[in-house]
N, C-alpha and C positions, 0 to 999 in steps of 0.2 A: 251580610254585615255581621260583625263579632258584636257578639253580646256585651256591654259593657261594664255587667258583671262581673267581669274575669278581671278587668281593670282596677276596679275597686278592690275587691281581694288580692290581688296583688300589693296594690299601694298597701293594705293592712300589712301584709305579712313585712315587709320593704321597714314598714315603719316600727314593727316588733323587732326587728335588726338596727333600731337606728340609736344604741344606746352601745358605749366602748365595751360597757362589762356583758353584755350581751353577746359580742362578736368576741371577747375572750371565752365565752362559756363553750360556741361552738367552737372554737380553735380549741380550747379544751378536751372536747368531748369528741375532736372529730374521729378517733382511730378504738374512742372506749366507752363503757359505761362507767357513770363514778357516783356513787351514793351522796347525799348533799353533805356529810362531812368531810367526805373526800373533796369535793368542788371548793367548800368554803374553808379550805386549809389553803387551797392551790390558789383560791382568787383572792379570797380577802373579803374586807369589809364585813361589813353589820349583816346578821343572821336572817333579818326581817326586810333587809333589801334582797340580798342575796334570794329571798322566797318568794317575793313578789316579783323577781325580772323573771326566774324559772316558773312561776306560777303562770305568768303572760305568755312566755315561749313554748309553753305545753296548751297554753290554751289557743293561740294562732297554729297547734301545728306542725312547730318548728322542733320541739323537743314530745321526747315520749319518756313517761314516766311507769316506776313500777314499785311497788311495796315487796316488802321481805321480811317480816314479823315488823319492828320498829323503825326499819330503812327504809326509804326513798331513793330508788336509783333512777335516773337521769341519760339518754344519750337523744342524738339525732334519729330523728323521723322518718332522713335520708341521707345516706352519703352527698347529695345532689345541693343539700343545704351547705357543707364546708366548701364543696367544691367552686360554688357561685358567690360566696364568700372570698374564697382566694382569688378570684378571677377579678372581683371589684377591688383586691387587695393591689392585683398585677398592672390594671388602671391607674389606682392613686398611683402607682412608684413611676411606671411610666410618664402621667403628667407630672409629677416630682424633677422626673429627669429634664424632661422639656422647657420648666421654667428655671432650673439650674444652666442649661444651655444658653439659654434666652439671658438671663441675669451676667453668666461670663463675656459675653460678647459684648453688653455694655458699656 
């Protein structure tokens, strides 16, 4: 029997994903590192939200952080993070399509 452990950390990480400017940080960040002025030139908003969604995604895991005298740079944990990102991405479009199908036939 699996330990249900794994389940629980999972739902964590799942739910550190479940905010838009979050899954822009990885779409973001999936090819580079960017220092946080770099990020909040390219995302946008408030400097004290912008620290708190990277503060959570480094703390689940999901991002890895690095100092550099004054900087904070920023990238993914693992390629594995974008790429299961796109694949939930390739989902939404597909049932996108489906209920576009379904609506024309109406």
């Amino acid at each position: 029997m699996i330990d249900k452990k794994i389940y629980e950390l999972h739902a964590n990480v799942c739910k550190a994903l479940g905010h838009p400017t979050r899954i822009e940080i990885i779409d973001t960040l999936q090819n580079k590192e960017m220092n946080f002025g770099g990020l909040l030139k390219k995302i946008g908003g408030a400097k004290s939200n912008l620290s708190q969604h990277l503060s959570s995604m480094t703390s689940k895991g999901i991002l890895l952080q690095r100092k550099e005298g004054l900087n904070v740079y920023y990238k993914l944990s693992s390629k594995k993070v974008s790429t299961a990102c796109q694949i939930m991405r390739e989902v939404l479009i597909d049932n996108l399509k489906k209920q576009n199908e379904f609506f024309k036939k109406l």
